[in-house]
C-alpha positions in Angstrom: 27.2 3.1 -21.1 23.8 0.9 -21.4 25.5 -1.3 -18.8 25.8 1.7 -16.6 21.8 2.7 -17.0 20.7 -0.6 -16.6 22.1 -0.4 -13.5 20.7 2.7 -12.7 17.2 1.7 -13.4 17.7 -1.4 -11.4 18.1 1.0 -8.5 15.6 3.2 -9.4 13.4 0.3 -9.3 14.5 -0.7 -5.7 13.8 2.3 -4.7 10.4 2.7 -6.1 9.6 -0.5 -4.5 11.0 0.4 -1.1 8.9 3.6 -0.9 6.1 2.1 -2.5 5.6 -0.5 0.5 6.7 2.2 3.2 3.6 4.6 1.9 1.3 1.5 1.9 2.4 0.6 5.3 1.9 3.9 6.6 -1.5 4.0 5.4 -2.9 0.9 6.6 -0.8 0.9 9.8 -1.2 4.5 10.6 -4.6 4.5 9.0 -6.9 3.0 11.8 -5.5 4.9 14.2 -6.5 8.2 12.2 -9.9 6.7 11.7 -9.9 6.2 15.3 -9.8 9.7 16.0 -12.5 10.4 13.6 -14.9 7.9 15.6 -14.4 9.6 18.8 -18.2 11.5 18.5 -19.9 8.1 17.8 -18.5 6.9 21.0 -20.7 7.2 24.0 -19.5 8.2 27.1 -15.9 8.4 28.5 -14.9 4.7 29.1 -15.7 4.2 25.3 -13.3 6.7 24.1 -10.7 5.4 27.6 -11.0 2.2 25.4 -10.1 3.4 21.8 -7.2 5.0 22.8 -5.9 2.4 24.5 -6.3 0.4 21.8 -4.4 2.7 19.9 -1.9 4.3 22.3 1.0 1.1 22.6 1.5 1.4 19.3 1.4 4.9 18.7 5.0 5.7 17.9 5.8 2.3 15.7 2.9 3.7 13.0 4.6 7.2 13.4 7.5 5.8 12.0 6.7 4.8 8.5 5.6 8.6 7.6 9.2 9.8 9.1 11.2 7.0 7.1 9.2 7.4 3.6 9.7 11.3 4.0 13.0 11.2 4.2 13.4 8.1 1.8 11.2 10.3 -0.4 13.9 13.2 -0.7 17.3 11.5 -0.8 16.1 9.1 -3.5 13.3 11.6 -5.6 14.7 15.2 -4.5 12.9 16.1 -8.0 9.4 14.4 -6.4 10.1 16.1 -3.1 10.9 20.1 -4.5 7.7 19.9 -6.9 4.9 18.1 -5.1 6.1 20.5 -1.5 5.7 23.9 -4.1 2.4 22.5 -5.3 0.8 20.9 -2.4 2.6 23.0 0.2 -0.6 24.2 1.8 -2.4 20.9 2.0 1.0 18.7 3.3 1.8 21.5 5.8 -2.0 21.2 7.4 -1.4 17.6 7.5 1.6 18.2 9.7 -0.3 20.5 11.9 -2.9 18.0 12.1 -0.3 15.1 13.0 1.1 17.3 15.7 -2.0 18.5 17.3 -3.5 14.9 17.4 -0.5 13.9 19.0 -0.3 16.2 21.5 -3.7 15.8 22.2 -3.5 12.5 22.8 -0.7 12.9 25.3 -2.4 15.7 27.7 -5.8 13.7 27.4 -3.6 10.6 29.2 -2.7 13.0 32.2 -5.8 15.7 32.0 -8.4 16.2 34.6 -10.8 17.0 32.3 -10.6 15.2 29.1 -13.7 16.5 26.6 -11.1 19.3 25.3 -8.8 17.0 24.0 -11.2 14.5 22.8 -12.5 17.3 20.4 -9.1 18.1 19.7 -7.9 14.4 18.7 -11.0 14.2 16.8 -10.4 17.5 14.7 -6.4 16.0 14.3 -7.2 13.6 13.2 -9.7 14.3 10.2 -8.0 17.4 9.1 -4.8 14.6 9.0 -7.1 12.5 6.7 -8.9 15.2 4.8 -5.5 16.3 3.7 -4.1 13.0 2.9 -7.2 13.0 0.4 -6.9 16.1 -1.5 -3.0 15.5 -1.6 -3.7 12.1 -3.7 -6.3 14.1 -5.8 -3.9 17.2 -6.2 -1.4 14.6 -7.6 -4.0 12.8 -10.0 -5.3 16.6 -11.5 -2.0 17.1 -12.8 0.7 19.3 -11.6 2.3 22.1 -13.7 6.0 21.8 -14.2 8.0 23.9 -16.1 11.7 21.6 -16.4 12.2 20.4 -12.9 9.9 23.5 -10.7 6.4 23.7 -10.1 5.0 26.8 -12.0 0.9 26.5 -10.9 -0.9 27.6 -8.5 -1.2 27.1 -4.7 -4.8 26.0 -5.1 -4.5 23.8 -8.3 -5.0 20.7 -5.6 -8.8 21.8 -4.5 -10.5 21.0 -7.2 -13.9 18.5 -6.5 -12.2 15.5 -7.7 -9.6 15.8 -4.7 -12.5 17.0 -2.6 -14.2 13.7 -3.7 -11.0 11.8 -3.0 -10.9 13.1 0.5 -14.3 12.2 1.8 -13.8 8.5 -0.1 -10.6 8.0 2.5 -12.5 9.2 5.5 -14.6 6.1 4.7 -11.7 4.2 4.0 -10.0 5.0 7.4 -13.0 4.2 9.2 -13.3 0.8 7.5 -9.6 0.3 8.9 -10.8 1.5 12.3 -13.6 -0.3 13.1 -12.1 -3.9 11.6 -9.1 -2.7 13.8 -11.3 -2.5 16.7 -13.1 -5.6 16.3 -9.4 -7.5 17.0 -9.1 -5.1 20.3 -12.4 -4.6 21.9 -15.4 -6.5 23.1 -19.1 -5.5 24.1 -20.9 -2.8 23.1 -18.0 -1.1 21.3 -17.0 -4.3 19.2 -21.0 -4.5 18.2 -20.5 -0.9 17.3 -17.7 -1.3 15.1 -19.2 -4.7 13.1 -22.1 -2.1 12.2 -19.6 0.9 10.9 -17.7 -1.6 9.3 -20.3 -3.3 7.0 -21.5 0.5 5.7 -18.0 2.0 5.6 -17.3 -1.0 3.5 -19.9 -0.1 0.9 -19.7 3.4 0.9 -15.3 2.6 0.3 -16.6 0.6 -2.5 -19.4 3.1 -4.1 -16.3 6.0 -4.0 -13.6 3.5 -5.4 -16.1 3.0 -8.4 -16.7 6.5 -9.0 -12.8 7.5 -8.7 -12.1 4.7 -11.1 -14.8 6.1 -13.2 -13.5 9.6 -12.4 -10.0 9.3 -12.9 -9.7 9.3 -17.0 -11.4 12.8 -17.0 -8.5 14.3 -14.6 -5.6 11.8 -16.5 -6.5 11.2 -19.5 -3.4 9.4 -20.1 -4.6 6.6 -17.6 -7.6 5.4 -20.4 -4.9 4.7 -22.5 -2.7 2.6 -19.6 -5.9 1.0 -19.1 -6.4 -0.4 -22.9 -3.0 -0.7 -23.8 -1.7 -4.1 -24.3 1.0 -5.0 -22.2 -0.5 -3.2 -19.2 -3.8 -4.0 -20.3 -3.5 -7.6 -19.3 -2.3 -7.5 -15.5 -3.5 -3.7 -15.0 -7.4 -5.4 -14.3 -6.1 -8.1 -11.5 -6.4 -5.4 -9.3 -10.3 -4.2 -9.6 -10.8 -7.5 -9.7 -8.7 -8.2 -6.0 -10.8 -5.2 -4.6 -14.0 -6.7 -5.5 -13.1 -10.1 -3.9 -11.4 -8.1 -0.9 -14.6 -6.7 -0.7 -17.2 -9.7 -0.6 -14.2 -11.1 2.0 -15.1 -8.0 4.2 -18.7 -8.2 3.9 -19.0 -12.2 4.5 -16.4 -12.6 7.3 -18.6 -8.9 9.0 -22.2 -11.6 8.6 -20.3 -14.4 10.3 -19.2 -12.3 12.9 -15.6 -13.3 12.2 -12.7 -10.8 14.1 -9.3 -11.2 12.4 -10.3 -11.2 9.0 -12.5 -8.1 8.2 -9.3 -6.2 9.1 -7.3 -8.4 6.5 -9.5 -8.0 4.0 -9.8 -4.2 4.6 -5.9 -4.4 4.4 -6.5 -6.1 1.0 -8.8 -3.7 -0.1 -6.6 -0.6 0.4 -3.6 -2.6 -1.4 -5.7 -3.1 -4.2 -6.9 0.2 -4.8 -3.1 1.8 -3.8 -1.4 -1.0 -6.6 -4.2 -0.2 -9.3 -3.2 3.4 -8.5 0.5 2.9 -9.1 -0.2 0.7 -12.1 -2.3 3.2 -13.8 0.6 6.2 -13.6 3.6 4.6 -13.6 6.2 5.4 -15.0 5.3 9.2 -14.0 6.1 10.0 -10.5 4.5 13.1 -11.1 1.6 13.1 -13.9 1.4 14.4 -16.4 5.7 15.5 -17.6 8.3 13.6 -15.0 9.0 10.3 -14.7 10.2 8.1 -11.8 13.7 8.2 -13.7 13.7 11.5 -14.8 13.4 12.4 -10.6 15.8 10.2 -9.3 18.9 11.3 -8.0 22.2 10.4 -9.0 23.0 6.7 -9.6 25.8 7.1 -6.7 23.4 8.6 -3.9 20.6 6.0 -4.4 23.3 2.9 -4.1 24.9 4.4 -0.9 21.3 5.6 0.8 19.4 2.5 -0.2 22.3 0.2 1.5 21.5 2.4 4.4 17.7 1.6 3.7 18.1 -1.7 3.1 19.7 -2.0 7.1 17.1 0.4 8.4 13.8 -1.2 7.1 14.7 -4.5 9.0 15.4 -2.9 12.6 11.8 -0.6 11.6 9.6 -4.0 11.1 11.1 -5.6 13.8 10.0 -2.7 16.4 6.8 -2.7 15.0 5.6 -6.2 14.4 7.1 -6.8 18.6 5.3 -3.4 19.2 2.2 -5.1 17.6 2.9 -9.0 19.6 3.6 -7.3 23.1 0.2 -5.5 23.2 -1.9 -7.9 21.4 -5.5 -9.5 22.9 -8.0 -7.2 23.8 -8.8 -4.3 25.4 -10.9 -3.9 28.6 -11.0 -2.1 31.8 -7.8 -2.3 33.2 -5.7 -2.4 30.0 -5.1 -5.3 28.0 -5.8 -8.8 28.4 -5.3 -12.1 26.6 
C-alpha cells in the first residue's frame, strides 16, 4: 500500500511538472504576441502595425498550441482543478476565450481586408481583454476560492476583488515588456527604437507591481507568510526574488547597451522567476486555501496512461514550434522577412 502511493505521487509530480512548464511556455511564448496587440495604438501609421503583425503572424498557431495542450492536460490529470476553478472563475476564463477568438479572427480579416483600422481596434481590444483576464484569473486564484468537498460554493464575482484588479494591470506591463524585447529581435528603425524605450519603463513598472504583489500577497494568503518563514521552504523559497532582481538589472543593462537577443531572455527570466516563486509559495495547494495537488488528481491509472500519451505529444509540440520559430527568424522589413 505505501509502495502503491509512492507511486502515485511520483506521477502526480510528473504531472505537476509537465503542466507547470506547458503554462509557463504559454505565457512567455503566447505572451508577446498578446502584448503585441496591446501596442497597436502606440504604433504610428499602417506600415508600423503591417510590421508587428508580421512579426507575429508565422508563428501564430505554434503559441496557440500550448493553451490547447495545458487545457486539456489540465482536465484529464486535475478534473478536481478543472470543475472548481471553471464554477469560480467561469465569467473571467470564458471572456478570455472570447478575447482569444476575436483577436484571432481579427487578425485573419485584417490580412485580406481593404480597410484595415476596424480590425486593428479589434486585435487591440482581443487582445487586452485576453490579458486583463489572464490577470484577474491568477488574482481570483490567490484570494481564495470557496470549496465545499470537491465543488465550488462562492460567488461568481469572488475573483474581482482589487488585488486581482491590481494583478491584471501588473501583467499588461508584463506582456508589454515581452513585446517590445520580442520586437527588438524582429524589427529595425523607428519601431525597434520604439520598443528599447517601452521596454526599459515596462521593465520598472513589472518590477514596482512584482514588489507590491509580493508585499500584497500575505494579506489575500495568509498561509503563504508562513511558506515564506518556514524552514525547509524558507531556504530555497528566496532564490527566486533574488533571480528576478538579477533578471531585472540583466534587462535594464543589456536595454543601455543596446543589446537585441538578450532583453528578451532576461524578460523570459523574469517571468520564470516570478511564475516559480508563485508555485513555490502555494504548493502543495492546487487550489488555495482547502485542496491539494493530490487531493485533485485523478486516479493513479488515468494519469499513467494520459501522461505516456503526454510524454509522446510534448516532443512532436516543441519540435513544431522551435522549427516554427528557426524558419521565420531574422528580421522583419518591407517585403517580409529577411536574414
Amino acid at each position: 500500500m505505501l509502495h502503491l502511493e509512492v507511486l502515485t505521487m511520483d506521477i502526480v509530480t510528473a504531472w505537476i511538472a509537465l503542466i507547470a512548464l506547458i503554462i509557463i511556455l504559454y505565457v512567455i511564448l503566447d505572451g508577446f504576441s498578446l502584448g503585441i496587440g496591446v501596442l497597436f495604438p502606440f504604433m504610428h501609421g499602417e506600415q508600423e502595425r503591417d510590421t508587428l503583425i508580421d512579426s507575429v503572424a508565422p508563428v501564430w498557431s505554434a503559441n496557440q498550441t500550448w493553451l490547447v495542450f495545458g487545457g486539456g492536460a489540465l482536465f484529464v490529470a486535475f478534473p478536481v482543478i478543472y470543475g472548481v476553478l471553471f464554477s469560480a472563475l467561469y465569467i473571467p476564463l470564458v471572456t478570455l476565450l472570447y478575447g482569444l477568438i476575436f483577436r484571432g479572427v481579427s487578425l485573419e480579416f485584417r490580412i485580406s481586408a481593404t480597410r484595415n483600422s476596424i480590425w486593428d481596434r479589434a486585435f487591440h481590444a482581443g487582445s487586452l481583454v485576453a490579458v486583463v483576464s489572464q490577470g484577474l484569473i491568477v488574482g481570483g486564484v490567490l484570494s481564495g476560492t470557496k470549496v465545499t468537498g470537491e465543488n465550488f460554493s462562492g460567488g461568481s464575482f469572488d475573483w474581482l476583488n482589487p488585488f486581482s484588479i491590481a494583478l491584471a494591470a501588473g501583467l499588461i506591463a508584463g506582456y508589454l515588456l515581452l513585446a517590445s524585447t520580442y520586437l527588438i529581435i524582429k524589427t529595425t528603425g523607428s519601431i525597434q527604437n520604439g520598443a528599447y524605450r517601452i521596454a526599459f519603463r515596462a521593465a520598472f513598472v513589472v518590477l514596482i507591481f512584482q514588489v507590491l504583489m509580493i508585499a500584497w500577497t500575505p494579506f489575500q494568503y495568509p498561509q503563504v507568510l508562513i511558506h515564506w518563514l518556514t524552514p525547509p521552504r524558507l531556504y530555497f523559497i528566496w532564490i527566486f526574488p533574488v533571480l528576478g532582481l538579477a533578471a531585472f538589472y540583466g534587462i535594464i543593462s543589456s536595454l543601455r547597451s543596446r543589446r537585441e537577443i538578450t532583453p528578451f531572455i532576461f524578460s523570459s527570466v523574469f517571468f520564470f522567476a516570478g511564475y516559480l516563486g508563485l508555485f513555490a509559495s502555494i504548493y502543495p495547494y492546487a487550489i488555495p486555501p482547502d485542496i491539494t495537488f493530490q487531493e485533485a488528481a485523478a486516479q493513479r491509472e488515468t494519469l499513467v496512461f494520459t501522461l505516456s500519451g503526454a510524454v509522446f505529444i510534448l516532443p512532436i509540440i516543441l519540435g513544431y514550434t522551435i522549427y516554427s520559430y528557426r524558419i521565420f527568424r531574422g528580421k522583419v522589413g518591407k517585403e517580409g522577412y529577411y536574414h
